[in-house]
N, CA, C and O atoms as a GROMACS GRO file, in nm:
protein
  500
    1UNK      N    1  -2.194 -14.056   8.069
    1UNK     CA    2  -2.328 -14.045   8.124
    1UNK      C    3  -2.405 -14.174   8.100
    1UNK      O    4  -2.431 -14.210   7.985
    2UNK      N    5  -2.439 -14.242   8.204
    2UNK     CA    6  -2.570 -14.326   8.203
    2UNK      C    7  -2.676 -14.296   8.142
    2UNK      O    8  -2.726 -14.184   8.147
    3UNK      N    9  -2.733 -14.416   8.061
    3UNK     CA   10  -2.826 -14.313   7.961
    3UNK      C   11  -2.997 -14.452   8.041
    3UNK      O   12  -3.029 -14.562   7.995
    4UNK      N   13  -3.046 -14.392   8.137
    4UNK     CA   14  -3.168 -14.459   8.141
    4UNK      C   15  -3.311 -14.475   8.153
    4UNK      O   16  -3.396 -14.527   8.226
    5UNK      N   17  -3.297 -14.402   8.038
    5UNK     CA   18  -3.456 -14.428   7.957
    5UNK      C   19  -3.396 -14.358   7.788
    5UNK      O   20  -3.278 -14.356   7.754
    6UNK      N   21  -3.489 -14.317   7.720
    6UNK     CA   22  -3.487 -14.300   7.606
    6UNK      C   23  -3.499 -14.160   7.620
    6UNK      O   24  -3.430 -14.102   7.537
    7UNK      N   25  -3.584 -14.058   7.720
    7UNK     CA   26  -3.552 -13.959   7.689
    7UNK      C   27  -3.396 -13.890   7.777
    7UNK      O   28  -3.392 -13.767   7.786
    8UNK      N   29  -3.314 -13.947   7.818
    8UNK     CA   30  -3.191 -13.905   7.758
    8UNK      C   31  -3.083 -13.948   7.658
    8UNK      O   32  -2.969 -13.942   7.703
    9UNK      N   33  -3.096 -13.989   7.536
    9UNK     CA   34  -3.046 -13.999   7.444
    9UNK      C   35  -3.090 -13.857   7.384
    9UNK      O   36  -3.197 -13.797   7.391
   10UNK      N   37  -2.932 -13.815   7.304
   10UNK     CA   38  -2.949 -13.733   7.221
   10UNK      C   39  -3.054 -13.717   7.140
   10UNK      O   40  -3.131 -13.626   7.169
   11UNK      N   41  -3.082 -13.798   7.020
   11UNK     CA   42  -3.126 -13.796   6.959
   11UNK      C   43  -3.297 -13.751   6.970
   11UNK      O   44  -3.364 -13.685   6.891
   12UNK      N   45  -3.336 -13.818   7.102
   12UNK     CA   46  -3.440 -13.771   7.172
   12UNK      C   47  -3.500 -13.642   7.188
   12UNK      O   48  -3.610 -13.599   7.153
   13UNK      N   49  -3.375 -13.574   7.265
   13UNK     CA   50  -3.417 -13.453   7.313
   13UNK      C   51  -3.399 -13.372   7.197
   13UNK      O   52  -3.463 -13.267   7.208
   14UNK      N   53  -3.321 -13.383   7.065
   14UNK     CA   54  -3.348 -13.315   6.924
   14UNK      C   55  -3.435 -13.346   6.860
   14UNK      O   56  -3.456 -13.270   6.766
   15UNK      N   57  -3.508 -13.439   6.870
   15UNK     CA   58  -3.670 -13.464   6.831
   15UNK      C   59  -3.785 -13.410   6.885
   15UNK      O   60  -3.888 -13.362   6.838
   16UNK      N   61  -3.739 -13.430   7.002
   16UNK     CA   62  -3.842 -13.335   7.107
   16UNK      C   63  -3.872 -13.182   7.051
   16UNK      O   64  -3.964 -13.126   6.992
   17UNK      N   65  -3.749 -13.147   7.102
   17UNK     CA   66  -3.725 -13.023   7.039
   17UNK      C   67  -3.762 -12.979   6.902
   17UNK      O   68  -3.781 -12.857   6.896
   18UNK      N   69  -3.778 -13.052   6.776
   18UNK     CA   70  -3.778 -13.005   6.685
   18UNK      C   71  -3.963 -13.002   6.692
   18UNK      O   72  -4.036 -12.908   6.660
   19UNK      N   73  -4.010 -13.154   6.752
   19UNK     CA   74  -4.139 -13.146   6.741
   19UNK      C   75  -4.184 -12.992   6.804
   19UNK      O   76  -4.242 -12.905   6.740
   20UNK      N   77  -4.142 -12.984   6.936
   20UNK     CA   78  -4.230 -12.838   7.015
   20UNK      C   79  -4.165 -12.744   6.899
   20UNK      O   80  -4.248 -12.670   6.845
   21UNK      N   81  -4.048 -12.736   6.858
   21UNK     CA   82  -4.079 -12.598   6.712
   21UNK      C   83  -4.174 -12.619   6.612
   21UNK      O   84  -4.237 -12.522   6.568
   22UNK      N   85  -4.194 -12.740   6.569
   22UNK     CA   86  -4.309 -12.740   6.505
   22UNK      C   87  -4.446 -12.672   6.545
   22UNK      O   88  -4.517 -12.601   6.473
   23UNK      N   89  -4.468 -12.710   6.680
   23UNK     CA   90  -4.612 -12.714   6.741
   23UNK      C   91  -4.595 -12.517   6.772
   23UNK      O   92  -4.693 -12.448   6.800
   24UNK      N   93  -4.493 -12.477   6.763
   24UNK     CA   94  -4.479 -12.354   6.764
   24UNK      C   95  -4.539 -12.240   6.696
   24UNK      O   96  -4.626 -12.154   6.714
   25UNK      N   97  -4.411 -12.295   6.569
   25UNK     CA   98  -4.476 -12.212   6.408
   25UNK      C   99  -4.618 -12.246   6.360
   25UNK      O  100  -4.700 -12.165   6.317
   26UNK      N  101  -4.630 -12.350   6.370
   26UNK     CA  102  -4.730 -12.416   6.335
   26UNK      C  103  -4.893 -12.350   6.387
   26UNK      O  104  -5.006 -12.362   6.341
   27UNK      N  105  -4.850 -12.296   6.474
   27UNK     CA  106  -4.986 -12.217   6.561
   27UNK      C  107  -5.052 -12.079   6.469
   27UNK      O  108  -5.158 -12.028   6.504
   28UNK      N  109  -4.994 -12.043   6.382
   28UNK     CA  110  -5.021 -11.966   6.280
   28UNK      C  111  -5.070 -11.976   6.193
   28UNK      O  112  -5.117 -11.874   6.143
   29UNK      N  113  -5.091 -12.112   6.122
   29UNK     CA  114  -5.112 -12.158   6.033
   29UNK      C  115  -5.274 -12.168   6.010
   29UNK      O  116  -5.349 -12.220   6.093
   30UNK      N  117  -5.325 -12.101   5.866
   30UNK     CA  118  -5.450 -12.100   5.815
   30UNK      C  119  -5.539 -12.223   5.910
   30UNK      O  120  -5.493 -12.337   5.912
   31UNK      N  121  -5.654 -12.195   5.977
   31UNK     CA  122  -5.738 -12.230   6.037
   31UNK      C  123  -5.790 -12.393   5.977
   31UNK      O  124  -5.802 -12.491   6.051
   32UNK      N  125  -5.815 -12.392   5.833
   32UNK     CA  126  -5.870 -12.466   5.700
   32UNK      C  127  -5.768 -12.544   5.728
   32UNK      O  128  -5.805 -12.656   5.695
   33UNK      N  129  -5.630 -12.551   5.781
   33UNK     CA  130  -5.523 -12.659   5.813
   33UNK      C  131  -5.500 -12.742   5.930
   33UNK      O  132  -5.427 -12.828   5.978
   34UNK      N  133  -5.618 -12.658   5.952
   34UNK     CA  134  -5.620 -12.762   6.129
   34UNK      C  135  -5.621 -12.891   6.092
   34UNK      O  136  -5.644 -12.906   6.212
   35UNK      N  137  -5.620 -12.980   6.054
   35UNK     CA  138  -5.703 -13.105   6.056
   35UNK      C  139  -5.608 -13.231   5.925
   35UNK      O  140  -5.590 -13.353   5.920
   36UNK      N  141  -5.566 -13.098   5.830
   36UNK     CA  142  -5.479 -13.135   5.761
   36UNK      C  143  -5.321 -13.105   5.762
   36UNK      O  144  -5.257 -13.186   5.830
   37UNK      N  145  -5.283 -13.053   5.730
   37UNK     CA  146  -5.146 -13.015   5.686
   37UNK      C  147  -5.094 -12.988   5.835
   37UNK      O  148  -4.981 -13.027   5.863
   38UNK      N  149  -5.182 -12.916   5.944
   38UNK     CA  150  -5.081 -12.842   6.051
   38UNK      C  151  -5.122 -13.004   6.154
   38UNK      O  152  -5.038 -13.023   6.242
   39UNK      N  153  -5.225 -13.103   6.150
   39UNK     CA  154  -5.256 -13.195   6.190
   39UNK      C  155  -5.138 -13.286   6.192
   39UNK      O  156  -5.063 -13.310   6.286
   40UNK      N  157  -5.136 -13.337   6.052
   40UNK     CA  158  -5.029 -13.429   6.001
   40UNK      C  159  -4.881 -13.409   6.033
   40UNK      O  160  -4.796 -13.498   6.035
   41UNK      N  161  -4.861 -13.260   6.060
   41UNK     CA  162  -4.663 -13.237   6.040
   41UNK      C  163  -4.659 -13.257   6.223
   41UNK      O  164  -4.562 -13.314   6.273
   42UNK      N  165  -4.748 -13.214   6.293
   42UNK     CA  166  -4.719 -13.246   6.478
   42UNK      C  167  -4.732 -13.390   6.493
   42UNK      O  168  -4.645 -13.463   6.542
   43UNK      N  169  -4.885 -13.442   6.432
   43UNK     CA  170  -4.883 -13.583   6.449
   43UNK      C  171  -4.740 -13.660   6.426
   43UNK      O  172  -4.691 -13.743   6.503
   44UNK      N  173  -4.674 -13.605   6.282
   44UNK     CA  174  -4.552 -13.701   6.232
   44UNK      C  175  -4.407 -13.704   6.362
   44UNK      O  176  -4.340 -13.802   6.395
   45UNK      N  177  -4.397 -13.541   6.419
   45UNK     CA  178  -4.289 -13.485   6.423
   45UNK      C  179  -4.290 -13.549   6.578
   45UNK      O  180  -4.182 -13.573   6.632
   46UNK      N  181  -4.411 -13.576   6.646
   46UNK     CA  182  -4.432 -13.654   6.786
   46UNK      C  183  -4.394 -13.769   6.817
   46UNK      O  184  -4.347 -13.827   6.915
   47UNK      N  185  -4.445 -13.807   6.642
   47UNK     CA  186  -4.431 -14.008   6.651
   47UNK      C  187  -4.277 -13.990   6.641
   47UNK      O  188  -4.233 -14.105   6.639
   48UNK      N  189  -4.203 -13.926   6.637
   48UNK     CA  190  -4.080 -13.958   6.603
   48UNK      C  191  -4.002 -14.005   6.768
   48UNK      O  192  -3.915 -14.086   6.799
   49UNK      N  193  -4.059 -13.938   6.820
   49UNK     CA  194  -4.030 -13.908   6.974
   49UNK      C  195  -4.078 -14.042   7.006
   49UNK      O  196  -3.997 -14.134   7.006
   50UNK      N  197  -4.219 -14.068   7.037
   50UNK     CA  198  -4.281 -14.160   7.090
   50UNK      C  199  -4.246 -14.303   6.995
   50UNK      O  200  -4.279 -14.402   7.060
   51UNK      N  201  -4.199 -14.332   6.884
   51UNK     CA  202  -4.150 -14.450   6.840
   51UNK      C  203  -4.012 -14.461   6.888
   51UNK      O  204  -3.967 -14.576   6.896
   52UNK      N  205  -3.918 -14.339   6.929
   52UNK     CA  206  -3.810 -14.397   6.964
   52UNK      C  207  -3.837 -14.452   7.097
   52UNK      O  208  -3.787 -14.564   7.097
   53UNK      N  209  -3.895 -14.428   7.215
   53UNK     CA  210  -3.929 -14.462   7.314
   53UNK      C  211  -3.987 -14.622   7.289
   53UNK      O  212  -3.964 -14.696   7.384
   54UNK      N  213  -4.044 -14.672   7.196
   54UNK     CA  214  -4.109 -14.824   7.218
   54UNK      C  215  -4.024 -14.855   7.129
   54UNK      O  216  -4.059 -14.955   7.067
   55UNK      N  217  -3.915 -14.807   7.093
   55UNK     CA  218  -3.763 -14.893   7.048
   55UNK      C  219  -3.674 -14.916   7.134
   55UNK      O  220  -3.614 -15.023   7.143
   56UNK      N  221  -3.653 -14.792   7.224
   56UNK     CA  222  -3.611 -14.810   7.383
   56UNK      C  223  -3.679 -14.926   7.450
   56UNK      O  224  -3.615 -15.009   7.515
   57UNK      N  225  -3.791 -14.929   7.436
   57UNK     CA  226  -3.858 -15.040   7.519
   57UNK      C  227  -3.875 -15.240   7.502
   57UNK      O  228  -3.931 -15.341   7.546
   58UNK      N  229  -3.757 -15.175   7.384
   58UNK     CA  230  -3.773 -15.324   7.297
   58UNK      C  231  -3.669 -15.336   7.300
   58UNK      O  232  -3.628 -15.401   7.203
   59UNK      N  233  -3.580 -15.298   7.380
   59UNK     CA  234  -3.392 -15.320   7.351
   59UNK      C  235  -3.343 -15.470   7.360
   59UNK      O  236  -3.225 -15.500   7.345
   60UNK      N  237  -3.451 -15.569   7.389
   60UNK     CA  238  -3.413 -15.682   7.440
   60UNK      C  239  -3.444 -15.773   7.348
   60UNK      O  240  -3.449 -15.891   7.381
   61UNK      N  241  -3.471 -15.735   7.221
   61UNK     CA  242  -3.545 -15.806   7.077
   61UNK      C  243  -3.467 -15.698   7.000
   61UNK      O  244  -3.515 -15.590   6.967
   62UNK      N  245  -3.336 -15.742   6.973
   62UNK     CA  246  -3.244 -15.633   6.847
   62UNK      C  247  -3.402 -15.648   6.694
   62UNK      O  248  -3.431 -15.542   6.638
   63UNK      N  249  -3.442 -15.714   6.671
   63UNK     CA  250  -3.518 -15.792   6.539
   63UNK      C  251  -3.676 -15.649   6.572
   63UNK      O  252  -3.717 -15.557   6.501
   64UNK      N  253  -3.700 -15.676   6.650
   64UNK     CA  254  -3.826 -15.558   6.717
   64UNK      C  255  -3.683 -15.413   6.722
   64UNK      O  256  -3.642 -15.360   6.618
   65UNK      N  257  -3.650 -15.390   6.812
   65UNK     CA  258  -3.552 -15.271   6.838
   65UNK      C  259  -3.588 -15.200   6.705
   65UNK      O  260  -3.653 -15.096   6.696
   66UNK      N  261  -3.517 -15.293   6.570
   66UNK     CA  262  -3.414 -15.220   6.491
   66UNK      C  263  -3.570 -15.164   6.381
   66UNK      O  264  -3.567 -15.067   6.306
   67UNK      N  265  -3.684 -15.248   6.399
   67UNK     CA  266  -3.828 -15.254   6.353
   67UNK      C  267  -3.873 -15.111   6.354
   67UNK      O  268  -3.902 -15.033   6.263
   68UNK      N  269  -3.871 -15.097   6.493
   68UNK     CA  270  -3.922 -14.943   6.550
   68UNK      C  271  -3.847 -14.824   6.567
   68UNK      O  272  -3.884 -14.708   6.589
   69UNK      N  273  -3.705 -14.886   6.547
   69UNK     CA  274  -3.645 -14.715   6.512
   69UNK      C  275  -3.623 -14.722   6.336
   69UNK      O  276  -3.555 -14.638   6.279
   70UNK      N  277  -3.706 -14.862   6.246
   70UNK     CA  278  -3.719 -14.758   6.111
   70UNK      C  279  -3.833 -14.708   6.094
   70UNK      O  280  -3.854 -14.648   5.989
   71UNK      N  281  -3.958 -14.724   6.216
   71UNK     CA  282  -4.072 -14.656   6.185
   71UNK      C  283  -4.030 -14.544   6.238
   71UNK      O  284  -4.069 -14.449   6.170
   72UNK      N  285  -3.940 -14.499   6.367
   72UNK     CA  286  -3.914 -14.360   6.383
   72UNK      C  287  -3.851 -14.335   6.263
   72UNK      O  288  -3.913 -14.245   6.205
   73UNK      N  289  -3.756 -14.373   6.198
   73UNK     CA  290  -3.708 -14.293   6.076
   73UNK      C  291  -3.733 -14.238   6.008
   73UNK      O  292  -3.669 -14.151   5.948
   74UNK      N  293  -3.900 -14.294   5.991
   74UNK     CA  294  -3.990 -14.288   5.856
   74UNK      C  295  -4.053 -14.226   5.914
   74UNK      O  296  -4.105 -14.144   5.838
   75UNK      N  297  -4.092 -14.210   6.035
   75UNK     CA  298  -4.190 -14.041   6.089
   75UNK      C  299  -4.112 -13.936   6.060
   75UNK      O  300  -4.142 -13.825   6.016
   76UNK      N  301  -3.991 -13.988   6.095
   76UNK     CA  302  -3.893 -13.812   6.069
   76UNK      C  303  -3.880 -13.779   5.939
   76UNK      O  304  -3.878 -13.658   5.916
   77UNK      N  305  -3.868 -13.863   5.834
   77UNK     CA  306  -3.900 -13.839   5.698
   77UNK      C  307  -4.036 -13.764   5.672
   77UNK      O  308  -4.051 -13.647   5.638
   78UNK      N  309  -4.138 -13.866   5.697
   78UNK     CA  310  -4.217 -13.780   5.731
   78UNK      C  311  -4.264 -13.629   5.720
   78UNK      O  312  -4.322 -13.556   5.639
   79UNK      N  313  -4.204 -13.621   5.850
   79UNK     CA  314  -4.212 -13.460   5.869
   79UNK      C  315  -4.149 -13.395   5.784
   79UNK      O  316  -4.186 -13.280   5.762
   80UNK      N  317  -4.043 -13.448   5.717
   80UNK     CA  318  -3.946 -13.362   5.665
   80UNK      C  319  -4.022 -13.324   5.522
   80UNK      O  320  -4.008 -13.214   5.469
   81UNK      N  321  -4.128 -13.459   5.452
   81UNK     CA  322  -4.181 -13.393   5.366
   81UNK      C  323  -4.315 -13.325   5.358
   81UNK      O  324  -4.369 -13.295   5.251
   82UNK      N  325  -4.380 -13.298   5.513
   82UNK     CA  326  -4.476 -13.172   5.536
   82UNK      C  327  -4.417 -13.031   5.555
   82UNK      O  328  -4.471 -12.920   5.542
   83UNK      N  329  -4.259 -13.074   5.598
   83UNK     CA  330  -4.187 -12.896   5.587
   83UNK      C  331  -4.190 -12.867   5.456
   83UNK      O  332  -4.232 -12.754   5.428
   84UNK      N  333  -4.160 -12.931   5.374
   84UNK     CA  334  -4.146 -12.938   5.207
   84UNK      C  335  -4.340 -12.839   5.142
   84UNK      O  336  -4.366 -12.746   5.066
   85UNK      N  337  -4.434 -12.946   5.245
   85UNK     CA  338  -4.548 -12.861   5.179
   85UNK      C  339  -4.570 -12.740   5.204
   85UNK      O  340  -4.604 -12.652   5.124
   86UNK      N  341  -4.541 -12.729   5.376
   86UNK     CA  342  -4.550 -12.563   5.438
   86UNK      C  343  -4.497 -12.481   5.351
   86UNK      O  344  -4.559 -12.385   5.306
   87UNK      N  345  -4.382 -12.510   5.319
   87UNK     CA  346  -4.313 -12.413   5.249
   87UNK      C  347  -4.373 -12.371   5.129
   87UNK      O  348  -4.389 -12.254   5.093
   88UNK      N  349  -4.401 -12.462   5.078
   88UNK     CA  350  -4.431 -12.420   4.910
   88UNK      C  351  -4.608 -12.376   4.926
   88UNK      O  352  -4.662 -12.314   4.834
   89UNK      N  353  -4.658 -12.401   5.004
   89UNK     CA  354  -4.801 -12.342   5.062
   89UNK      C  355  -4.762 -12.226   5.086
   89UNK      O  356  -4.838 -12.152   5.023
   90UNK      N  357  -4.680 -12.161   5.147
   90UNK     CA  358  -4.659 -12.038   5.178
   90UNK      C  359  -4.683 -11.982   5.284
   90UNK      O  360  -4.727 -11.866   5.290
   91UNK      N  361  -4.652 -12.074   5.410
   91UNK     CA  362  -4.697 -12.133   5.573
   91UNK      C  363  -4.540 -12.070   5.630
   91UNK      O  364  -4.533 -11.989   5.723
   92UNK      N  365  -4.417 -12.123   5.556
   92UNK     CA  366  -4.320 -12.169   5.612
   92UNK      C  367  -4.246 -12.072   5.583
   92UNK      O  368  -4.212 -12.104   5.469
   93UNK      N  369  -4.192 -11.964   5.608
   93UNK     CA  370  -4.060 -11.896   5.564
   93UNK      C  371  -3.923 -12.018   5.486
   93UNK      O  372  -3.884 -12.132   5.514
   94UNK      N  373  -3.891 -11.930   5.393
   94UNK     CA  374  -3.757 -12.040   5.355
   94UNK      C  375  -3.653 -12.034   5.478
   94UNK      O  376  -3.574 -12.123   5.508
   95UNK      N  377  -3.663 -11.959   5.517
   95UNK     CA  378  -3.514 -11.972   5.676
   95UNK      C  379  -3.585 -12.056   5.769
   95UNK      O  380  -3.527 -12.147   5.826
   96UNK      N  381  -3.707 -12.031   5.788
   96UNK     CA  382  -3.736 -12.180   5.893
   96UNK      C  383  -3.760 -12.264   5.838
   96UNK      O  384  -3.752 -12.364   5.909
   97UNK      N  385  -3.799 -12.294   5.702
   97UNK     CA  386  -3.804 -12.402   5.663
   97UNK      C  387  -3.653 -12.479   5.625
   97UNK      O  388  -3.669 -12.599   5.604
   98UNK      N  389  -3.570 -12.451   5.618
   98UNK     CA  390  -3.415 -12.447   5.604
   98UNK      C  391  -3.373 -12.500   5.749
   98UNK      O  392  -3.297 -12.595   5.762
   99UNK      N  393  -3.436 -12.422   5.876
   99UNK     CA  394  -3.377 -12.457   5.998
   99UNK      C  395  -3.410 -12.602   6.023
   99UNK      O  396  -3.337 -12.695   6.056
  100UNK      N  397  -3.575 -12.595   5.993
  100UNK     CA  398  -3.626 -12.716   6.062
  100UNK      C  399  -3.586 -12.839   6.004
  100UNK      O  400  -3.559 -12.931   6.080
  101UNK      N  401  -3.577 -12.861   5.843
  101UNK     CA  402  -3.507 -12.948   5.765
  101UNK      C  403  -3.372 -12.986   5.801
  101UNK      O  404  -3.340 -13.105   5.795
  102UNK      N  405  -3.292 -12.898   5.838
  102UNK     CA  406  -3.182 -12.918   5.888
  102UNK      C  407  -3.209 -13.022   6.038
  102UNK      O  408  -3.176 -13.140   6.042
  103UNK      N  409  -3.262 -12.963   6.129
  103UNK     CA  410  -3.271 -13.094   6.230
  103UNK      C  411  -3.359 -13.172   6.208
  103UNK      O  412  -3.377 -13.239   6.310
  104UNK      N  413  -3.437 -13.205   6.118
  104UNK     CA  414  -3.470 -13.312   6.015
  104UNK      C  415  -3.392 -13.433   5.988
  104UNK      O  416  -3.395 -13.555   6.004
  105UNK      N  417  -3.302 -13.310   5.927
  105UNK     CA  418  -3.175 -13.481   5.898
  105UNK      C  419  -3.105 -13.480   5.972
  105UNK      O  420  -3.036 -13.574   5.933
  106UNK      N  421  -3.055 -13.445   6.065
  106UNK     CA  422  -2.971 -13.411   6.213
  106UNK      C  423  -3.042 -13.578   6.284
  106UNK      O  424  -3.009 -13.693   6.314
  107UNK      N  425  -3.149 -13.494   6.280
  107UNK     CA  426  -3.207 -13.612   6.372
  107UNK      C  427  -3.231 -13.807   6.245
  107UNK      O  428  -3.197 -13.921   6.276
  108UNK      N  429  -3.272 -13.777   6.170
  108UNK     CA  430  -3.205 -13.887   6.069
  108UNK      C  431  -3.083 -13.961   6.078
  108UNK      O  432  -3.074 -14.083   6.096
  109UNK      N  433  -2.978 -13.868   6.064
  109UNK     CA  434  -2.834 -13.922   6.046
  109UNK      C  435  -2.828 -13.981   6.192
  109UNK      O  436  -2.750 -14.076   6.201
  110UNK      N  437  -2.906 -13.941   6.332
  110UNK     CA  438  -2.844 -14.021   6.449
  110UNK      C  439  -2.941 -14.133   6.438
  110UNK      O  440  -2.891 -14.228   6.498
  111UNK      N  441  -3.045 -14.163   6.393
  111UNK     CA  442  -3.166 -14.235   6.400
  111UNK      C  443  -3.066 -14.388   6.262
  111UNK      O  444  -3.079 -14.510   6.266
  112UNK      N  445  -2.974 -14.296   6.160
  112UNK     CA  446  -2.907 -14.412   6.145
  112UNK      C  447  -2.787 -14.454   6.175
  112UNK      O  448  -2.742 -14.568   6.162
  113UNK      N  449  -2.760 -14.402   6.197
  113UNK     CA  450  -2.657 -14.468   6.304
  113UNK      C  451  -2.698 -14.576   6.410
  113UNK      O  452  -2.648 -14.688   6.420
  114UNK      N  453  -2.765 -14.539   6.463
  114UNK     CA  454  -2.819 -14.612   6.564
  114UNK      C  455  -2.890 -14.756   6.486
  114UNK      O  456  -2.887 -14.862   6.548
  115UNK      N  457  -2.944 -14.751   6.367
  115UNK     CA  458  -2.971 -14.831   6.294
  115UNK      C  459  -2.833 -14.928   6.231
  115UNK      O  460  -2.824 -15.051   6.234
  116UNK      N  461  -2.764 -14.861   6.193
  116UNK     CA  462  -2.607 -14.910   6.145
  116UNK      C  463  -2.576 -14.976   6.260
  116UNK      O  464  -2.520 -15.080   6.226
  117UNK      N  465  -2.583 -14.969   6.420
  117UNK     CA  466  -2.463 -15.025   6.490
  117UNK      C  467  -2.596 -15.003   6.583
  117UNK      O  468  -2.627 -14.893   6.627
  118UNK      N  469  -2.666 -15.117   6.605
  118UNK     CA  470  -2.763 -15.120   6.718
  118UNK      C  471  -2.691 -15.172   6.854
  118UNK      O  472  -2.713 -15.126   6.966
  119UNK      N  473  -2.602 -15.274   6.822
  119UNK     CA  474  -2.561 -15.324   6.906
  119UNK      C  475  -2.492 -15.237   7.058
  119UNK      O  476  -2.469 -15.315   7.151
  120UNK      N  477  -2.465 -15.114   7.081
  120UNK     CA  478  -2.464 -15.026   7.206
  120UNK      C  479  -2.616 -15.036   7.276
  120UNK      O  480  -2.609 -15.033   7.399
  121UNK      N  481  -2.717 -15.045   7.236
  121UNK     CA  482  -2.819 -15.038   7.268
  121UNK      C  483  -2.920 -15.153   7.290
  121UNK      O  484  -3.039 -15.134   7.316
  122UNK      N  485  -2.859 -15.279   7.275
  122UNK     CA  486  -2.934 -15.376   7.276
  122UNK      C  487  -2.939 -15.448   7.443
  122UNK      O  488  -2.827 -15.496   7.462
  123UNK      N  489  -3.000 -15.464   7.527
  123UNK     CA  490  -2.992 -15.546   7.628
  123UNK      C  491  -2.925 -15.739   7.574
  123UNK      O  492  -2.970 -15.839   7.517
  124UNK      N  493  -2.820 -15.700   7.629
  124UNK     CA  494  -2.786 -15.894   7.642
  124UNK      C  495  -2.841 -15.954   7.760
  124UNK      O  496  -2.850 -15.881   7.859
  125UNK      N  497  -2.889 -16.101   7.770
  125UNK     CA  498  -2.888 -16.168   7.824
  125UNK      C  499  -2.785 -16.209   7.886
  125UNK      O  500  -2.793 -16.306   7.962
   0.00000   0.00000   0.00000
């Protein structure tokens, strides 16, 4: 498969995805969290999405590229440690908090890879 744009890469559409489960569960969540806790874990779980896209958009600068998919990395971290607060707030069930962590690092482990071996993804001159 031709891959051209960023949202068809894998890794994409499991970010996507994990963000809209966020924005899901998340709709439940104590009112007093709007702004904080349920603010911060969509804000993080989005940028993950939208930084891989202006890493896509930089394929032609490996030095920029490899820049912006470790700020996506570090959004998906991120998120991974607002699932950590939900949970222990008492927001998060341990089975979804278990699920969502899991494509947490799902989406991590392809985010390094892609970091390990940029070179599939780089535009040559």
């Amino acid at each position: 498969m031709r891959i051209n744009s960023a949202k068809d890469l894998k890794v994409y559409k499991k970010a996507y995805a994990l963000a809209m489960d966020i924005f899901q569960i998340s709709r439940d969540w104590p009112l007093e969290e709007r702004y904080a806790l349920t603010g911060q874990i969509r804000r993080s779980a989005r940028s993950v999405c939208s930084n891989l896209r202006e890493a896509w958009a930089k394929r032609r600068y490996e030095a920029h590229f490899i820049s912006k998919l470790t700020d996506t990395d570090g959004e998906n971290s991120e998120t991974d440690t607002w699932l950590d607060f939900a949970k222990d707030c008492g927001y998060l069930s341990l089975n979804d908090h278990n699920h969502l962590s899991n494509e947490c690092r799902a989406v991590g482990a392809m985010l390094g890879a892609m970091l390990n071996n940029p070179n599939p993804f780089i535009i040559r001159s």
